[in-house]
PDB file of N, CA, C and O in Angstrom:
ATOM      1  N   UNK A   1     191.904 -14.142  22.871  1.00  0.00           N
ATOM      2  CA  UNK A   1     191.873 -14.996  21.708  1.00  0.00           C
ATOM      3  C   UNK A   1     190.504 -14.828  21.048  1.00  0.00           C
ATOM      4  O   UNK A   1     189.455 -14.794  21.691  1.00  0.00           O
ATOM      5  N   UNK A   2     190.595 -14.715  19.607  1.00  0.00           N
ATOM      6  CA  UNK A   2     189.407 -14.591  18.847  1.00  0.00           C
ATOM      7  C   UNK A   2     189.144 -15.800  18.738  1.00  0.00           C
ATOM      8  O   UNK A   2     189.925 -16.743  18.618  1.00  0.00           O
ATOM      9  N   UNK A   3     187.374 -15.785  18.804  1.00  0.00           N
ATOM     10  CA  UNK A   3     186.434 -17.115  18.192  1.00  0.00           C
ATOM     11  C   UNK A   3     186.830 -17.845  17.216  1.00  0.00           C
ATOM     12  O   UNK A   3     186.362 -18.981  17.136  1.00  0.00           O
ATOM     13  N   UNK A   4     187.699 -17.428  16.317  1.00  0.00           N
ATOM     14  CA  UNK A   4     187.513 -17.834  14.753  1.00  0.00           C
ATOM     15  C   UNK A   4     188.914 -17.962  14.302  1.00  0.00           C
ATOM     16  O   UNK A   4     189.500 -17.960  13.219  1.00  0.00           O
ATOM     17  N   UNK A   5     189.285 -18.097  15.793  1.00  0.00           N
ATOM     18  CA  UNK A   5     191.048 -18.383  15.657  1.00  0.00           C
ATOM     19  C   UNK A   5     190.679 -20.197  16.168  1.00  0.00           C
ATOM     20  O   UNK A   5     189.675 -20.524  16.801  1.00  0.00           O
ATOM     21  N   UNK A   6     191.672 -21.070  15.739  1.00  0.00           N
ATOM     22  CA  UNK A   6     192.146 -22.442  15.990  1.00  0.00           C
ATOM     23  C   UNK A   6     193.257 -22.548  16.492  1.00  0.00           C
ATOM     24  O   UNK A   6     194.236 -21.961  16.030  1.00  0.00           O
ATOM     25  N   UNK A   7     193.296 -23.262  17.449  1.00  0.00           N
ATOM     26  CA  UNK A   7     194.658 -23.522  18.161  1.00  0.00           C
ATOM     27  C   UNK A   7     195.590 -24.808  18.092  1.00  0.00           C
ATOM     28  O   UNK A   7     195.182 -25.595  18.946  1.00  0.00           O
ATOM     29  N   UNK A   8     196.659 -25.319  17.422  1.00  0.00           N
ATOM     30  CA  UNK A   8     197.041 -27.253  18.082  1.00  0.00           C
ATOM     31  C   UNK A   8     197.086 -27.415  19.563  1.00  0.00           C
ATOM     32  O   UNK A   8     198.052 -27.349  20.323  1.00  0.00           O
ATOM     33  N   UNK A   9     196.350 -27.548  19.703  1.00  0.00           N
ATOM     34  CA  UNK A   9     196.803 -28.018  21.905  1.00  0.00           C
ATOM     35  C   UNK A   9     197.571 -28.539  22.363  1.00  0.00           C
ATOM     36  O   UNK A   9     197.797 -28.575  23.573  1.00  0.00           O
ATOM     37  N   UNK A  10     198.222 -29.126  21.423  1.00  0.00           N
ATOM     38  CA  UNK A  10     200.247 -29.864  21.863  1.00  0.00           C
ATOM     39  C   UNK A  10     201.211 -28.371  21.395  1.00  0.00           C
ATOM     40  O   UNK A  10     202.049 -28.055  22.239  1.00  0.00           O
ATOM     41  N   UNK A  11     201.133 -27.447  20.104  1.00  0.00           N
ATOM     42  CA  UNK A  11     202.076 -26.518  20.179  1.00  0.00           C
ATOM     43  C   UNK A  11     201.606 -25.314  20.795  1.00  0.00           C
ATOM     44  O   UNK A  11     202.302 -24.586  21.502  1.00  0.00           O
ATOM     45  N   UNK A  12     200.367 -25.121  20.497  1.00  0.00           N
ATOM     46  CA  UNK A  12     199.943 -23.706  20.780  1.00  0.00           C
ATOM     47  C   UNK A  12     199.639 -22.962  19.623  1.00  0.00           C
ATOM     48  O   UNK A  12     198.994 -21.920  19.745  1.00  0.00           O
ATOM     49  N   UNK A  13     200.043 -23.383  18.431  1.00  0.00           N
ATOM     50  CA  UNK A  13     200.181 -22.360  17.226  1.00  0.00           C
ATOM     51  C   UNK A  13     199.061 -22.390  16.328  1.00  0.00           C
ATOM     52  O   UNK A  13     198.599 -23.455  15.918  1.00  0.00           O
ATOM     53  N   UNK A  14     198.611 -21.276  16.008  1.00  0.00           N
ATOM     54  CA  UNK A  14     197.619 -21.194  15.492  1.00  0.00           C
ATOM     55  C   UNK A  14     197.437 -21.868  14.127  1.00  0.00           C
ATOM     56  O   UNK A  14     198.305 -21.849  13.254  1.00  0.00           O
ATOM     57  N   UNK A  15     195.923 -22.625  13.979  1.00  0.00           N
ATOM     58  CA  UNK A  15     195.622 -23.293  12.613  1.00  0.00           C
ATOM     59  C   UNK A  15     195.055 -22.531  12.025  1.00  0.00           C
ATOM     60  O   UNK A  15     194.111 -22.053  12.654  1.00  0.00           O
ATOM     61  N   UNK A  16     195.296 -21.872  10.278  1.00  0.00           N
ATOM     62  CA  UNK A  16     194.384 -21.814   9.532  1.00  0.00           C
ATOM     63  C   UNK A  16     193.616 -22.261   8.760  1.00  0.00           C
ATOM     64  O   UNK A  16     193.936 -22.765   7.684  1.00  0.00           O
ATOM     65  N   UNK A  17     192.206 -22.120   9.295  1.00  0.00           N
ATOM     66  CA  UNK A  17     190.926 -22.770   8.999  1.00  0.00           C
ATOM     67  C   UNK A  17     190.408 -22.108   8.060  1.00  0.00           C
ATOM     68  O   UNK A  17     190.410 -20.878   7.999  1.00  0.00           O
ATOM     69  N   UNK A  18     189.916 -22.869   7.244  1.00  0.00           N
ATOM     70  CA  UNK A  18     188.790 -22.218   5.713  1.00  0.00           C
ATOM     71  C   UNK A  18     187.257 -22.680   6.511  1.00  0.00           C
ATOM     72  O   UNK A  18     186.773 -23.804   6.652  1.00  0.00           O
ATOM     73  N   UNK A  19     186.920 -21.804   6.795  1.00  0.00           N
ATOM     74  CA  UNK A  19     185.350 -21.565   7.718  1.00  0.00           C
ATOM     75  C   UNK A  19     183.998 -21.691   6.119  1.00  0.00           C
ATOM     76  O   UNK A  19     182.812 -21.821   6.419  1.00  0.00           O
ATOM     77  N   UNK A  20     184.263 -21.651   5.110  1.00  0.00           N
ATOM     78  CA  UNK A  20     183.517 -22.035   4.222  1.00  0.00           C
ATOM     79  C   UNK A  20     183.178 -23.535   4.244  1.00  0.00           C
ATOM     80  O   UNK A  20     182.121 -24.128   4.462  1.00  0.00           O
ATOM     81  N   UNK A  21     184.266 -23.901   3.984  1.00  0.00           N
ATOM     82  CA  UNK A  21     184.098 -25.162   3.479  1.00  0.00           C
ATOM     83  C   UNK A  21     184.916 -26.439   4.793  1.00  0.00           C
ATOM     84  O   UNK A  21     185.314 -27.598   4.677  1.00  0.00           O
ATOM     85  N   UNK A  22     184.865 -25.508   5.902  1.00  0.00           N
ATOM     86  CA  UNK A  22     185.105 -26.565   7.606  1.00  0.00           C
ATOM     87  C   UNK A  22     185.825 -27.511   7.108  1.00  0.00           C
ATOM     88  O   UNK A  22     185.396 -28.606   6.744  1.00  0.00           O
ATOM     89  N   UNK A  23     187.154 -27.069   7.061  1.00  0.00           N
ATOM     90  CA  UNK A  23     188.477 -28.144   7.194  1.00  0.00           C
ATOM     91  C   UNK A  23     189.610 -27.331   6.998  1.00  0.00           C
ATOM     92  O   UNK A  23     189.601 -26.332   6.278  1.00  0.00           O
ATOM     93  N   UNK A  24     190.704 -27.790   7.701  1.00  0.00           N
ATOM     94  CA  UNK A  24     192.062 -26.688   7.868  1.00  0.00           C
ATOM     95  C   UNK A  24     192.349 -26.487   6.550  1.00  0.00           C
ATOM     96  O   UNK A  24     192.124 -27.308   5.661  1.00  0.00           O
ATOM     97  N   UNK A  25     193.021 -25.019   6.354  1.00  0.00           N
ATOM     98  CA  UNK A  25     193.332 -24.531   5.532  1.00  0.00           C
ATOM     99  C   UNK A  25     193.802 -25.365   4.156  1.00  0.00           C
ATOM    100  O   UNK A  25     193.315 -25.592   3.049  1.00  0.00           O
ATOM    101  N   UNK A  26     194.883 -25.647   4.789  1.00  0.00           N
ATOM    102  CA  UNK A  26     196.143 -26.617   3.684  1.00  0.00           C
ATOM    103  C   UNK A  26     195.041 -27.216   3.117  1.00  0.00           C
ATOM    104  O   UNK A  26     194.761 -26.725   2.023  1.00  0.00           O
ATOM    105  N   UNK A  27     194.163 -28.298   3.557  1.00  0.00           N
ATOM    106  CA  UNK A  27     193.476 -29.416   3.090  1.00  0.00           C
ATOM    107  C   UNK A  27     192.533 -28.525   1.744  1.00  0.00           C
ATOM    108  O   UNK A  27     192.786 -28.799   0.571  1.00  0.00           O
ATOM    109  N   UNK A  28     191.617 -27.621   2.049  1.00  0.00           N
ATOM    110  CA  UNK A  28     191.749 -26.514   1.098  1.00  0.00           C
ATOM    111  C   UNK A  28     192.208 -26.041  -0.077  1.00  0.00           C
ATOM    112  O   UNK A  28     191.483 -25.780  -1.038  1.00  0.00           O
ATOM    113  N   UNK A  29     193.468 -25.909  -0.044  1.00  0.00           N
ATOM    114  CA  UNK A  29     194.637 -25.011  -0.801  1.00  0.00           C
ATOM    115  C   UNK A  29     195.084 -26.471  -1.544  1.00  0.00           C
ATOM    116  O   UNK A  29     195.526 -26.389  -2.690  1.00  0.00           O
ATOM    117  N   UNK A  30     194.990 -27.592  -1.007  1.00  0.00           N
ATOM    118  CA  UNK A  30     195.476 -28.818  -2.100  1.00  0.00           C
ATOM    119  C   UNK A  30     194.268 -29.178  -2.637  1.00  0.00           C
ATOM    120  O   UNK A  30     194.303 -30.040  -3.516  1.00  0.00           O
ATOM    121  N   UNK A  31     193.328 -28.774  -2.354  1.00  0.00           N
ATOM    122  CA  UNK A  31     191.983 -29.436  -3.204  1.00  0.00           C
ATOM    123  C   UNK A  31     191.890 -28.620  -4.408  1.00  0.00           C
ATOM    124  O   UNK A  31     191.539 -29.060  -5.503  1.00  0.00           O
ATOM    125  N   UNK A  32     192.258 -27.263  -4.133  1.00  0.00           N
ATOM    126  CA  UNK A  32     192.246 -26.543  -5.295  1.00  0.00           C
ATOM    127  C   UNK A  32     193.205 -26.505  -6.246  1.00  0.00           C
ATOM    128  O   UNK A  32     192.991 -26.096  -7.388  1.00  0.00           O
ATOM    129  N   UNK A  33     194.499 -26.998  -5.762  1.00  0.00           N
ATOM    130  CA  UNK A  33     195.798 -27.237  -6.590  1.00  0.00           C
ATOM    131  C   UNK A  33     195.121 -28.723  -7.538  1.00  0.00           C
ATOM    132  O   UNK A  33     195.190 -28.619  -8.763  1.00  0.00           O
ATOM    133  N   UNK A  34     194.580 -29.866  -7.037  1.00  0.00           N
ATOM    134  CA  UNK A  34     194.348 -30.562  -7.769  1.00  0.00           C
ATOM    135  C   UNK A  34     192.978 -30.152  -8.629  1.00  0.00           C
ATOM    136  O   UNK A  34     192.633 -30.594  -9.725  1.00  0.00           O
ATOM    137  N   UNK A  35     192.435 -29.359  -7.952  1.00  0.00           N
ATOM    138  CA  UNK A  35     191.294 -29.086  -9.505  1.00  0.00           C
ATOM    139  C   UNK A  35     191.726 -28.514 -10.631  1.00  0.00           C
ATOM    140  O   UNK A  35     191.316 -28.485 -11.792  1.00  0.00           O
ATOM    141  N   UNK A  36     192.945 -27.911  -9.860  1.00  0.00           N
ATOM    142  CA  UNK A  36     193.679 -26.714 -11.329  1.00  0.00           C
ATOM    143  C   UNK A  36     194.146 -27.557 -12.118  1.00  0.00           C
ATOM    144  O   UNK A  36     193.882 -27.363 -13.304  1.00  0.00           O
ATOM    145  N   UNK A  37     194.950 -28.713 -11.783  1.00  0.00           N
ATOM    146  CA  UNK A  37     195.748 -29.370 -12.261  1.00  0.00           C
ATOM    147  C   UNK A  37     194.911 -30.041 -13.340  1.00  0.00           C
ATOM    148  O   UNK A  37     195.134 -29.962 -14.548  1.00  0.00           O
ATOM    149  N   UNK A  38     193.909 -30.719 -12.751  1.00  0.00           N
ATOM    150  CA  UNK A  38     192.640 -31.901 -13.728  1.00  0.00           C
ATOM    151  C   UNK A  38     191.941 -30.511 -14.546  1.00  0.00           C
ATOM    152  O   UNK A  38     191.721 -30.808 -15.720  1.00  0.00           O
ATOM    153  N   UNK A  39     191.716 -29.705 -14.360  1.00  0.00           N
ATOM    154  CA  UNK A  39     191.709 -28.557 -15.853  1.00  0.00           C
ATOM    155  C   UNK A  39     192.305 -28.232 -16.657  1.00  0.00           C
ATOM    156  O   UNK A  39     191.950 -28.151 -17.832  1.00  0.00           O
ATOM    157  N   UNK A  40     194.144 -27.773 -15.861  1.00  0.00           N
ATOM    158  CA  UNK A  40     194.956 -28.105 -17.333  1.00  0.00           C
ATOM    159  C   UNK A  40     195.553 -29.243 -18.070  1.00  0.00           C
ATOM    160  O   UNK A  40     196.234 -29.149 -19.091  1.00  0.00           O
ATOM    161  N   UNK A  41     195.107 -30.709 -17.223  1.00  0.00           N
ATOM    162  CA  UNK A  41     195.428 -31.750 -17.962  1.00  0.00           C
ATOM    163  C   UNK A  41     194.483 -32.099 -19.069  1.00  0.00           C
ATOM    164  O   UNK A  41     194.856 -32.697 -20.078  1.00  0.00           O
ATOM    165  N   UNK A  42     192.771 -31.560 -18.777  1.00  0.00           N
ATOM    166  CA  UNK A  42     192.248 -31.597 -20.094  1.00  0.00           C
ATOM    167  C   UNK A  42     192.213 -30.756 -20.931  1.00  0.00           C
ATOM    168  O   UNK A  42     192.187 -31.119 -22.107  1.00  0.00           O
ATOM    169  N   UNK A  43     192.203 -29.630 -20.667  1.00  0.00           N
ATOM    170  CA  UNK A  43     193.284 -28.154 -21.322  1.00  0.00           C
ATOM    171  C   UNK A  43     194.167 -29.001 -22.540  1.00  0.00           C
ATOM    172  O   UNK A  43     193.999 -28.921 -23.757  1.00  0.00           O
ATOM    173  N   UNK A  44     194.925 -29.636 -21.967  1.00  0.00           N
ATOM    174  CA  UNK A  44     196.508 -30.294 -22.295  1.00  0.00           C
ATOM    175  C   UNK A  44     195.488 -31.159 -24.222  1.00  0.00           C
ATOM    176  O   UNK A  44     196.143 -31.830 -25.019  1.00  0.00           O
TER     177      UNK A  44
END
């Protein structure tokens, strides 16, 4: 197992982690969906 792999310890299955900004992936990927969003609402 690589260092820079994350594991859940109840399934086993690997988490993807955003190592920039230290918090699982998803949490990530929705922070940026809502910045897009509050740009094209003032876009709008």
């Amino acid at each position: 197992m690589r260092a820079s792999h994350l594991y859940d310890a109840s399934s086993g299955e690997h988490v993807p982690f955003d190592w920039a900004n230290l918090r699982p992936l998803l949490e990530s990927q929705a922070a940026v969906e809502r910045a897009v969003g509050r740009l094209d609402a003032e876009e709008a």
